[in-house]
N, C-alpha and C positions, 0 to 999 in steps of 0.2 A: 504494500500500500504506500511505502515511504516514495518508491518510485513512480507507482499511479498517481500522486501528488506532488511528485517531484517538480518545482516554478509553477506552483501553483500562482500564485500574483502575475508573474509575466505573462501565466497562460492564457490568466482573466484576462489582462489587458488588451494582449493579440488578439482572444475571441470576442474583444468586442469594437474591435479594430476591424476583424474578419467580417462582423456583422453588419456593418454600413459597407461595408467592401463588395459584402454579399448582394447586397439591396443595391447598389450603384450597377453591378451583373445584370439583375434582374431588369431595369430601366433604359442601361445603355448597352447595346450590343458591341462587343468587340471589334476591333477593326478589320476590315475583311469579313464580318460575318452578317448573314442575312438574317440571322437566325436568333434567338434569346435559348442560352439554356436553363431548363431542358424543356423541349418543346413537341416531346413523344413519351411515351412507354420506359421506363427504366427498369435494368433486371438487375435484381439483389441474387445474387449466385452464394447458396450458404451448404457448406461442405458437410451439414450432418444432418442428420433425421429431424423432423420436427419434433418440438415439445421441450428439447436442451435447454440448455441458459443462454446458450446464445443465439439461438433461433426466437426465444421468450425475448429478449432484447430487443434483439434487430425488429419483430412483429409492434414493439410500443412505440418504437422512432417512427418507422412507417408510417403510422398514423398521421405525426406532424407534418414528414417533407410529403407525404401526397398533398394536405391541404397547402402547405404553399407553394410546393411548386406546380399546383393545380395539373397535376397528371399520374397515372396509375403507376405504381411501384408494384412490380412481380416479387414475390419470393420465391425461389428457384432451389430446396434443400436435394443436394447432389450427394448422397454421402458416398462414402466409400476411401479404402486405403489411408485410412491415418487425417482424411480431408485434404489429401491432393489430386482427388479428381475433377470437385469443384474446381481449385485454387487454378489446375490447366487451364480449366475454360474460361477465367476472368486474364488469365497471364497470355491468353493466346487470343484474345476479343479487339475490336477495335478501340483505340485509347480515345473516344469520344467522351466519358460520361456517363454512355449508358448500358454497361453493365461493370454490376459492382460487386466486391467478394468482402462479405461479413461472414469473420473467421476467428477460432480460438490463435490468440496468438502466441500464446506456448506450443503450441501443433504446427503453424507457422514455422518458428524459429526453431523446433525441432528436424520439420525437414529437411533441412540444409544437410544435414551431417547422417540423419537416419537410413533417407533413401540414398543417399550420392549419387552416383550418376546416373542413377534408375529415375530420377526425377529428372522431368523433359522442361524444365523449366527453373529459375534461379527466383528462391524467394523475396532474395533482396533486389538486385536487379532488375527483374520483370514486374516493379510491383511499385507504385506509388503510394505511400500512408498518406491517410485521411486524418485519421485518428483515431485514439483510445477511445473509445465508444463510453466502456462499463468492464467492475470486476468485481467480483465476488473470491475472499478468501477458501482455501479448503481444509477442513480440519479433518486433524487424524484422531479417528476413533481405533477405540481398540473393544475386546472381548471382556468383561468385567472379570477383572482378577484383584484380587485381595492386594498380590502382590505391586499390580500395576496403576497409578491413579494420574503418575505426571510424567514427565520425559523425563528427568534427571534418575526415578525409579524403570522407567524404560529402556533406557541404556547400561543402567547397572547390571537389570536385569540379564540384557542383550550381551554386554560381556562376558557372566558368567556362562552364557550357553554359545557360542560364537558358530553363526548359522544354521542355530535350530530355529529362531523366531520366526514361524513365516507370517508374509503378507500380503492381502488381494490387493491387485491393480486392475484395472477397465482395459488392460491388452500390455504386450509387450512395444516401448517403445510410446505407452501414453503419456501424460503430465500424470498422473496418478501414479505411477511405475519410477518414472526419474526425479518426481518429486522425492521418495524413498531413496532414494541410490545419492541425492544430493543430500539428503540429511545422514545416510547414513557415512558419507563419506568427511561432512562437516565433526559427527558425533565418534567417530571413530568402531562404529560395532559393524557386524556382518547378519544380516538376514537371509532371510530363505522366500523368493520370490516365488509367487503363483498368480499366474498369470489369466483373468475372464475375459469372455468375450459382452463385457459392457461393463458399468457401474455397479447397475442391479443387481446381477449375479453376486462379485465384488463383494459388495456392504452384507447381502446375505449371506455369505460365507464366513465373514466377520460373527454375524451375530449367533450362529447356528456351531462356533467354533472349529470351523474347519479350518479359519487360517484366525490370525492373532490381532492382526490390525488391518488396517487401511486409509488413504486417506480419500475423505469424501467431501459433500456440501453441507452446506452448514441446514439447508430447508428440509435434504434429505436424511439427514441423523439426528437433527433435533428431537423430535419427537420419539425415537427410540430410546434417545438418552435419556428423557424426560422418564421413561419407564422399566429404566433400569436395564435395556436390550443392550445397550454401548456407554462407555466411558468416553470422554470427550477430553483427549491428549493435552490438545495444543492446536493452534489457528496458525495460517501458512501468511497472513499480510506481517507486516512488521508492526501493525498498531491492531489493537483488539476490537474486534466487532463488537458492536453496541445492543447485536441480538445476543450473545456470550461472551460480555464484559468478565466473568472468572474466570474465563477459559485461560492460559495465557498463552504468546505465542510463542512459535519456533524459536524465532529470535532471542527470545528473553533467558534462553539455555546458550544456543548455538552460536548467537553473534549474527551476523549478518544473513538473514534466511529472509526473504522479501517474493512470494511468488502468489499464484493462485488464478483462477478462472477468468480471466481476460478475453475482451471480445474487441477487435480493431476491425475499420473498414479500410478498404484499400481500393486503386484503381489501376487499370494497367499502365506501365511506365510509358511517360511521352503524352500523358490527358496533359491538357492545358489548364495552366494555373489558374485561370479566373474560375474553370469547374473542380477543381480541388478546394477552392479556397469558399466557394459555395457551398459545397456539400458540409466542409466542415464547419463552416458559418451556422448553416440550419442544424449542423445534430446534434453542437453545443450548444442551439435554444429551443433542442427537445428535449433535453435533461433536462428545460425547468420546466417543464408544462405537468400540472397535477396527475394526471396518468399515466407518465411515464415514469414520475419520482413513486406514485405507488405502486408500481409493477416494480423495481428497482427494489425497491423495502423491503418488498413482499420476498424479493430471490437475494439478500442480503448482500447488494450489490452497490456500488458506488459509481457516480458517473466518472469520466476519466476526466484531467484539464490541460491534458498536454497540446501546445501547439502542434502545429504538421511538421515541424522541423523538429519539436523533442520527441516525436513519435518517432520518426524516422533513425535519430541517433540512437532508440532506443533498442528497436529493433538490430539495430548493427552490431551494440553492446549484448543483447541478449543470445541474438543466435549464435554469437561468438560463445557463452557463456552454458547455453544448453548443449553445444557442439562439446564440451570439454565433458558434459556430463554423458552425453549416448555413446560416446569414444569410453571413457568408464565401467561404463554397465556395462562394454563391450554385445549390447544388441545387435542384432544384424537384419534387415528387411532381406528375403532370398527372393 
């Protein structure tokens, strides 16, 4: 979260720099063009099944830019392979505008290094940020043990048994999966990875004891915790969510641990700035509109405030930074 708030102040300022920017677009057409954008059909290309957190996202913004930019926005959920089947079709589209790819952007920056040259496309390179859309923390629950209540007893635990601990992830190769391999490489213990095909499965094997932990969402193990099903570890932003203010974070054992559920828009590299600088214009003043902040609460998510330019640096930094962790876990996509 320290980074999803990273210049927050300069971001306010630029976004509202962006937004008379955006409105001056809308008034006067560019030069050379006949045209105001957008003045058609726009396709939001989103790389996973409906109902996710990031598809729940992307669905509230929607609402605002169809009404101002008076035209229909598609959702387009392409899932498949880690969300780089979607991510082709926006990286390989015409850079006009319109079409656009809201995407997990830990899946994002994972791909650089997971697929390697199996990906027909460069995520930094083919790809213009928009911006941090929203992000929601993911906390690590575990199985109720006597033994186990916080992470400093978690790791104690973990060195005595040096990878018997096992723990679900939502696939080999997900943010749920390296999120573990990045704590465990910060906390110094060794687990025992098992690997589901989704969440669901994942958190049910958590609570039915077939594996020890995992880390999940805060909307979907709440209520388990609440009844005793899961123990609730520790929270993956570096400031604690105000839905599980006791909880504490990663950070507060580990030191610098800053990650969790992030959803960024992008467009393909070579869109022209006045339509970059629009889209980000309008999704920074769809965070404030009352139904998208309650859909946001509701999935214990934060709007993001980073400019297009700290978006972009960020990403640079980050895929650099998850490349070191899938090189670690030594995964491999075959």
């Amino acid at each position: 979260m320290k980074r999803l708030l990273s210049g927050v102040v300069l971001a306010m300022s630029a976004s509202a720099a962006l937004l008379c920017g955006g409105q001056a677009v809308a008034q006067t057409p560019p030069a050379g063009s006949a045209q105001v954008y957008p003045n058609k059909t726009i396709r939001i290309v989103l790389p996973w099944p409906p109902g996710g957190i990031t598809d729940v996202i992307m669905r509230a913004v929607n609402m605002h830019l169809a009404e101002v930019f008076g035209q229909q926005l598609v959702i387009d959920n392409r899932a498949g392979a880690g969300g780089t089947l979607g991510a082709a079709i926006v990286a390989k589209a015409p850079a006009d505008g319109y079409t656009l790819l809201m995407h997990d952007i830990a899946s994002q920056c994972i791909s650089a290094t997971l697929y390697g040259s199996k990906l027909n496309y460069d995520p930094l390179k083919d790809f213009q940020p928009v911006m941090m859309v929203a992000g929601s923390p993911m906390v690590l629950v575990a199985n109720p043990s006597p033994q186990v209540r916080t992470l400093p007893q978690l790791i104690k635990l973990a060195k005595s048994q040096p990878g018997q601990l096992s723990y679900a992830s939502s696939g080999a190769g997900s943010i749920t999966h390296l999120a573990a391999v990045r704590m465990q490489k910060m906390s110094g213990i060794e687990l025992l990875h098992v690997p589901f095909k989704g969440s669901i499965p994942a958190a049910s094997s958590v609570m039915s004891g077939e594996t020890f932990m995992s880390f999940s969402t805060i909307p979907a193990s709440l209520a388990h915790a609440k009844s005793g099903r899961l123990v609730m570890i520790a929270q993956s932003f570096a400031k604690r969510a105000p839905q599980i203010p006791d909880v504490p974070t990663l950070g507060e054992t580990l030191g610098d641990f800053d990650l969790g559920f992030l959803s960024g828009l992008w467009v393909p590299a070579g869109t022209p700035r006045t339509v970059v600088d629009r889209l980000h214009a309008e999704t920074m003043r769809a965070m404030e509109q009352p139904k998208v902040k309650d859909i946001l609460t509701a999935n214990a998510a934060i709007p993001g405030r980073m400019s297009t330019q700290e978006f972009t640096e960020y990403m640079v930094r980050e895929t650099r930074n998850w490349g070191e962790i899938v090189r670690s876990s030594g995964v491999k996509v075959e």
